[in-house]
N, C-alpha and C positions, 0 to 999 in steps of 0.2 A: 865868252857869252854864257850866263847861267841859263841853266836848260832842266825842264818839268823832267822832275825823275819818272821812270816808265817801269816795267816789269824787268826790262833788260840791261838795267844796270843796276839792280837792287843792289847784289850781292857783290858787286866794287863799292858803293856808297856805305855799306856795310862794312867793311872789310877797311876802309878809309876814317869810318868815325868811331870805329874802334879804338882807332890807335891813338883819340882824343880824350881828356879825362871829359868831356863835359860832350861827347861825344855818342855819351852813352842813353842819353835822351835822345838823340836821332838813331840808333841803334833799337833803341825798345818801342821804339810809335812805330817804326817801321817795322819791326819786326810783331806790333802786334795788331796794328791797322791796314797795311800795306801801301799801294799808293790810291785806292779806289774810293776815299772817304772825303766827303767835302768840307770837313774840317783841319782838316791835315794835306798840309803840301810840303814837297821835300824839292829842293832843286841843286844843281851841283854845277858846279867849273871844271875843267879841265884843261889841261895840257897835253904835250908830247909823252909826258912820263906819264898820264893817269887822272883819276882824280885831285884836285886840289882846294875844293873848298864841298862844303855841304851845307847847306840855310835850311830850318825848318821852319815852319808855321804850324801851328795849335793852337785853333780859335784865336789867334793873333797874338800869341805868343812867339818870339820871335829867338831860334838860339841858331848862333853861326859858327861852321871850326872851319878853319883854314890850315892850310903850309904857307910856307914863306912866298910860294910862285901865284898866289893867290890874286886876283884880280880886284883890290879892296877898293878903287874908288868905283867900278862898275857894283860891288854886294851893295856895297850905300846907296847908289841913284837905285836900285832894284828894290832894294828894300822899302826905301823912303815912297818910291811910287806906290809898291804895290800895298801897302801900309800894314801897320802892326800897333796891337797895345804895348808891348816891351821888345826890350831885345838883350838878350844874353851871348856874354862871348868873354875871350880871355881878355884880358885889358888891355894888352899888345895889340889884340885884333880891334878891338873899336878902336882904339887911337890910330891904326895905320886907315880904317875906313873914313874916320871921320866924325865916329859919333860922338856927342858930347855924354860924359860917363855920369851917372845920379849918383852912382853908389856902387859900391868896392865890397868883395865878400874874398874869405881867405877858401879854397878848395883845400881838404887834405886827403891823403891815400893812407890805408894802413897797411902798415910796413911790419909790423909785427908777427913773430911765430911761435907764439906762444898761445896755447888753445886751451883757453880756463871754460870748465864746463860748468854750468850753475842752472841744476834742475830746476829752480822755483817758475826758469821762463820758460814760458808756452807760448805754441800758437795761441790767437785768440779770435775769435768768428763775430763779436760783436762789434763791428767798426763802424757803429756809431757812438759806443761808449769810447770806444779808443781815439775817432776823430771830437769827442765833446773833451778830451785830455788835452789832448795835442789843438784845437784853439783855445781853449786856455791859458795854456803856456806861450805858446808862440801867436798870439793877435794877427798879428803885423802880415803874417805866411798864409795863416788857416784862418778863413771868417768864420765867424758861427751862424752866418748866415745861413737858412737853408739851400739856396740858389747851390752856395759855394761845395754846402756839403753833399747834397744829391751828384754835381757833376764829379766833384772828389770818387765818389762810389763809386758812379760809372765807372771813371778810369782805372779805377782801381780795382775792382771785381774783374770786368775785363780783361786785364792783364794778366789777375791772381790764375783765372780760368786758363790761360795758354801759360802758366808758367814763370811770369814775366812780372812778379810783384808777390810780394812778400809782409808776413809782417810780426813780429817776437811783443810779449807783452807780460809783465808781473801782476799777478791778479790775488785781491781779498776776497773773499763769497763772489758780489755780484762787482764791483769795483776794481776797475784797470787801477794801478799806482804807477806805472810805468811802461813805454811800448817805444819800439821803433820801427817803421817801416821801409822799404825799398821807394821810392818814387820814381823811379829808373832802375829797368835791369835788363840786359840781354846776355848773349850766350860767354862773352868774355868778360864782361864789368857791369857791376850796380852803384845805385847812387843811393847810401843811407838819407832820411829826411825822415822828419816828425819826429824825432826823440822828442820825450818829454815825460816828465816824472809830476806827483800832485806834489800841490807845493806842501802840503804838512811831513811829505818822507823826504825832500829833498836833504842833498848831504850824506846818505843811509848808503852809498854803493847802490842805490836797485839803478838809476839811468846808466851806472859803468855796464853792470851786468847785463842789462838788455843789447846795449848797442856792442858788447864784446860776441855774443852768444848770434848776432845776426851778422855781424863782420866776420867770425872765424865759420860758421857754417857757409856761408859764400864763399870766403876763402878756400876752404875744403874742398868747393867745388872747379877751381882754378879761376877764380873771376877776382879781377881787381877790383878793390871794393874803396868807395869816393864818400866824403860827405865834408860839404860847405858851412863851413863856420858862419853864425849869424851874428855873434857880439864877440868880444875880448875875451871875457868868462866863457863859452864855448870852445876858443883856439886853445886854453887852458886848458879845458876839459879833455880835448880831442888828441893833445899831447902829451899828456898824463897815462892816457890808457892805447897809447901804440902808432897813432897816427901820424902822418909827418903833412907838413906844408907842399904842396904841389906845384899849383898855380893860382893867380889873383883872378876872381871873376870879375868882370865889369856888366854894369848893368845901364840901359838909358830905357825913360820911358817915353812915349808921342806925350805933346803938349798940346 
């Protein structure tokens, strides 16, 4: 039976979606909301040996990691009641729960050790120039909606503020050309997301160089470092400069 995470099992639920790559999103809310916010629920399965599954919710966002002793048609009736806008999870795990999958994304890890330093990238403190880059490039991910980008901030100041969010970016005078951020990070692994270059430098190395220079500074710090491919040209891209194939993510959304 899945059970409302409490204070007293943070640091097993922790310690458990660690060892998930997509795990690392219920690692970083937790580690930077706790369990006391009424937008965030975290709930978890167990067995004899320990933890065995963890389900988050964010604003109805919905992401699940399991083991194999996981209890996957009980996550499905849980989930589907308790309801959600999406739900992420590896594609092993929604097929073993049930879900019907919308859409297939490739995860990769970088695996590389090789630390190429390229001064031109900086922090950057304007993230709204850097979130009006990054939905440009990516629509589909980032709206340009205001709604989307004020709550973007939030979560992302908040993080930046305990630690827990990050972000590299190549800059003209006042003009981002390229940035990549953390969208997930805690104490063992981060989740790269928002790469994206203007389109008139694309092809130029600045998107290699950003996203090497925020992968290897993480790396530095002993954190395995993630980021999910969104098209074909992206798995290219991610394989070219270090990164390897992990796992498949699966995606479903409420109808």
């Amino acid at each position: 039976m899945l059970k409302l995470l409490g204070n007293d099992k943070i640091n097993d639920v922790l310690s458990f979606s660690e060892k998930h790559p997509l795990g690392v999103h219920i690692a970083c809310k937790l580690s930077a909301y706790g369990t006391d916010k009424d937008f965030l629920h975290v709930w978890y399965g167990e067995d004899k040996n320990g933890i065995n599954a963890a389900v988050l919710s964010f604003f109805g966002d919905v992401i699940i990691c399991t083991d194999d002793t996981a209890d996957f048609e009980e996550i499905k009736t849980f989930v589907t009641a308790y309801g959600y806008k999406s739900v992420c999870a590896e594609k092993e795990t929604l097929v073993k729960c049930g879900f019907e999958i919308n859409e297939e994304k490739t995860m990769f890890e970088y695996t590389s050790d090789i630390s190429e330093v390229f001064p031109e990238v900086k922090n950057y403190a304007d993230m709204k120039k850097v979130y009006e880059l990054i939905s440009l490039s990516i629509p589909n991910s980032f709206s340009s909606d205001k709604e989307a980008y004020l709550s973007f901030l939030s979560d992302f100041t908040y993080r930046e503020r305990r630690s827990l969010a990050r972000v590299k970016t190549i800059s003209e005078e006042d003009r981002v050309l390229s940035c990549a951020l953390t969208a997930a990070e805690c104490e063992c692994s981060a989740l790269i997301s928002g790469v994206a270059s203007d389109k008139n430098i694309r092809g130029k190395g600045f998107g290699k160089k950003t996203v090497l220079t925020l992968a290897n500074e993480l790396s530095s710090e002993n954190k395995k470092v993630y980021v999910i491919a969104l098209n074909d040209s992206a798995k290219e891209f991610y394989k070219k400069i270090g990164f390897t194939e992990c796992i498949t993510v699966g995606y479903t959304e409420r109808q």
